[in-house]
N, C-alpha and C positions, 0 to 999 in steps of 0.2 A: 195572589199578591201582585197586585200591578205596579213595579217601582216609579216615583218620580222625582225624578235626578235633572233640573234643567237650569243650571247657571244664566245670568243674565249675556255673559258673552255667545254663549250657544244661540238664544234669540238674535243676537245683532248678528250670526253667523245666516240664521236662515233667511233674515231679510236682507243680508248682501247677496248670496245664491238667486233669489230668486228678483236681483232687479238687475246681477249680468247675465244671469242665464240662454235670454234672447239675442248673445252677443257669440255665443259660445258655440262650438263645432264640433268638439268632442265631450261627452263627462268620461271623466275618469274615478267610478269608486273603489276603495281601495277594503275589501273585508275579508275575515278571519276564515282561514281555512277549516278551523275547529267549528264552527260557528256561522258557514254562510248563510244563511237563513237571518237568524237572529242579528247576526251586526251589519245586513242593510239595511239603510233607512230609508224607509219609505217616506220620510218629508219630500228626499229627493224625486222620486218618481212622483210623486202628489203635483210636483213643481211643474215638472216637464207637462203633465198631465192638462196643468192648468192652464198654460201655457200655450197648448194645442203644439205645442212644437213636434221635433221626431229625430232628436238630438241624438246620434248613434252612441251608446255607450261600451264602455270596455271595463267588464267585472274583475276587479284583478284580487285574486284569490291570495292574500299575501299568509306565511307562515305555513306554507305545507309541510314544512320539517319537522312539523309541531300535532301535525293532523294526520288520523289514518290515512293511509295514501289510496286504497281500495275507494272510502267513503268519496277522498276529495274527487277522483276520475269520476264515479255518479253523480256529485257536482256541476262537474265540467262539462258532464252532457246533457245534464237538465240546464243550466244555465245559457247552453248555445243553443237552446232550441225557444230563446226569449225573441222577441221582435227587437230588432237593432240591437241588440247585446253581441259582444263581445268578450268569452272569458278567456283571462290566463293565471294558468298557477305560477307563483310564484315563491323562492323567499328569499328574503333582502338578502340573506349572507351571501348571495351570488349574484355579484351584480350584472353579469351578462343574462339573467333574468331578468331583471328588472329594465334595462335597456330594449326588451323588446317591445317594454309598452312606444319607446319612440315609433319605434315600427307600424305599432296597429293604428297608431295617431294618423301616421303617415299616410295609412289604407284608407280610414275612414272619412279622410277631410282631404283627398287628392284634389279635390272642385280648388279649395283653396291654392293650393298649391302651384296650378297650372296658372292660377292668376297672378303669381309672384306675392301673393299676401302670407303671411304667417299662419299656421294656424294654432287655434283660440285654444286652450284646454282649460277646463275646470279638474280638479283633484280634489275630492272629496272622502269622508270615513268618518266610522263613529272615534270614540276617544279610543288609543293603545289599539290601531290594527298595523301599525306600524307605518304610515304614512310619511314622515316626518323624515326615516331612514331612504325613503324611499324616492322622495324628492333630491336629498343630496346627493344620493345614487345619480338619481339623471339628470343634473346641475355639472355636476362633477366637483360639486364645492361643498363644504358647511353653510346651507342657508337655514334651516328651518333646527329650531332648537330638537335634540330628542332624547325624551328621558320614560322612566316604569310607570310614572303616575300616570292618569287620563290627563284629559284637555291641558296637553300644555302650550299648544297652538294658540293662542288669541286673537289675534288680528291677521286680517285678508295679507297678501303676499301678490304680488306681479313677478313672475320668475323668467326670465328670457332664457331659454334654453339649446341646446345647439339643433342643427337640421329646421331650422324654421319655424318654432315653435314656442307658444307664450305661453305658460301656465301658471293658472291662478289658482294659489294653497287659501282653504278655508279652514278655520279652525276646526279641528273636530267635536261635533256635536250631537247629542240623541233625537230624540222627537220631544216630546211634551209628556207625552203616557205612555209606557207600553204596557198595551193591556195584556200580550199572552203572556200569559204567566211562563212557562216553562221558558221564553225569550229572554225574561228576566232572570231567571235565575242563571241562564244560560252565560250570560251578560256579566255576569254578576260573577262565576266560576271563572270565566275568561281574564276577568283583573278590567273590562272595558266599566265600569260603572266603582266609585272610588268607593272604597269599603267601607266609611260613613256610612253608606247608604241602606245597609241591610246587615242580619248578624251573623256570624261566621258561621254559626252552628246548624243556622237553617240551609246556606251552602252546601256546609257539607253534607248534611243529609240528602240535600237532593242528589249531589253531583255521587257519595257512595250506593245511590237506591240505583241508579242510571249504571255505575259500574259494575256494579255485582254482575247487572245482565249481560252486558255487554263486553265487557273487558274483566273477566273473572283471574284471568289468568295473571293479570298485570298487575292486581290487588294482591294478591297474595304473594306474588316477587317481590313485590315494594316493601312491603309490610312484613314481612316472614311471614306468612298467616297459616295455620297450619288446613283453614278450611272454610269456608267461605259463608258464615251463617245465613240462613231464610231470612231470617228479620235484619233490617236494613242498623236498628242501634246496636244490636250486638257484634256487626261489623264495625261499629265506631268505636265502640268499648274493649272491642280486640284491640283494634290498633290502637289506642291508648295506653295497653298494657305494654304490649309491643316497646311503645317508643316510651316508657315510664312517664305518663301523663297523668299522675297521679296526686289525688290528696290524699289530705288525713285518716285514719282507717283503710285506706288501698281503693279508694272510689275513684271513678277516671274524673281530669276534669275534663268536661266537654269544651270550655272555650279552650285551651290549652289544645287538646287533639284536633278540634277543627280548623286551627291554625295551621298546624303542622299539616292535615288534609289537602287544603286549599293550596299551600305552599307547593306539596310535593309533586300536584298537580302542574302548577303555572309553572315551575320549574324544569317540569318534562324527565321528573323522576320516574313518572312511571310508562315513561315512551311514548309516543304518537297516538294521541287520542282524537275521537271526532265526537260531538256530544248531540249529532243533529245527523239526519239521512235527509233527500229529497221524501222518500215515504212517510217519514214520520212527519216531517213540516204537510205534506199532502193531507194527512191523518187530522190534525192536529185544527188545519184550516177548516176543514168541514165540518 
């Protein structure tokens, strides 16, 4: 299931990127702790690529409070081991976290700086990695609107910010296709892709086949469960019973529980989840 979710703002998003981008001194993307794999986008490296350029960037890993913290540190050291990359975890509710991205701005574009010029930042991220929060954070003001839904960014942004520094907010936007599937779905459990887009029920199936394995123990606190079934619907059909999701005759309804699935998830009911390792993305690429 390759989703394809692409607003015409998202197009006019990637052909502003890519006509400042040869102005620009640092990118800054900003993706999901849950999810760093799946919510970069690779338009933007396509861009740099094309470009011939060697634009340092800086991976800011935002929502660790939301992500296993075991997974995100394997993250963080696959991710420094990229050419001109730069990772920090982060999560907005602490904003002297967020304040360090001035810092690494500061490292990576110092050429600028000894010449009395500003330097350039781009800020980039798919839709809901919390971008938006994250701007105000290092404005110190309300600039950039920020709400649950995806893209609510529209238009490009010139942000003058303190210590020297210009940054340019682009809306956030996906690519055209994603073809890996597991990306999508991934995408898709995150709340980054609006739920238009595909049906709650295949979500949840995916996102309960992934937790059984993996966070077994978190499913059954959530859920009261008394035991973790093999087959991936009779864990849907438990928890349906569980939270009375029921119709007529006592049958679960499935849109009803995968509602409440997806929910308990994005709400961090069932604690700090990661839905991606660097191994399985390695796995996965091959």
């Amino acid at each position: 299931m390759a989703i394809q979710w692409y607003p015409g703002h998202m197009h006019k998003a990637q052909k502003e990127i890519k006509k400042i981008l040869p102005k620009i001194d640092v990118i800054i993307e900003v993706i999901d702790a849950r999810i760093p794999y799946s919510s970069a986008n690779p338009v933007i490296a396509g861009l740099t690529l094309n470009k011939g350029l060697v634009t340092p960037m800086i991976k800011v890993i935002n929502k660790t409070d939301l992500a296993d913290p075991m997974t995100t540190k394997l993250w963080l050291e696959y991710l420094e081991t990229q050419q001109n990359v730069r990772a920090l975890p982060i999560t907005s509710q602490h904003p002297q976290q967020v304040k360090k991205i001035i810092g690494l701005c500061r490292q990576l574009a110092a050429h600028r700086l000894k010449k009395d010029r500003p330097i350039r930042a781009l800020i980039a991220g798919i839709p809901n990695v919390g971008k938006s929060t994250i701007i105000n954070t290092l404005s110190d003001r309300k600039i950039a609107k920020v709400g649950n839904e995806p893209a609510v960014t529209k238009t490009q942004q010139r942000i003058e910010l303190p210590n020297d520094i210009i940054l340019f907010d682009t809306p956030g936007f996906l690519w055209p296709k994603i073809e890996n599937e597991d990306s999508s779905y991934r995408l898709a459990i995150t709340g980054a892709i609006k739920d238009t887009a595909l049906e709650y029920d295949d979500i949840a199936y995916y996102a309960i086949d992934y937790l059984k394995e993996s966070y077994p123990d978190a499913l059954m606190n959530t859920f009261k469960l008394d035991a973790i079934a093999e087959e991936t619907m009779d864990i849907i059909e438990a928890i349906g019973k569980k939270r009375g999701c029921l119709m007529s005759g006592g049958r679960v309804n499935l849109a009803t529980v995968s509602t409440v699935i997806i929910k308990a998830i994005r709400s961090s009911s069932l604690g700090p989840l990661s839905f991606e390792t660097p191994e399985m993305i390695e796995a996965e690429l091959k």
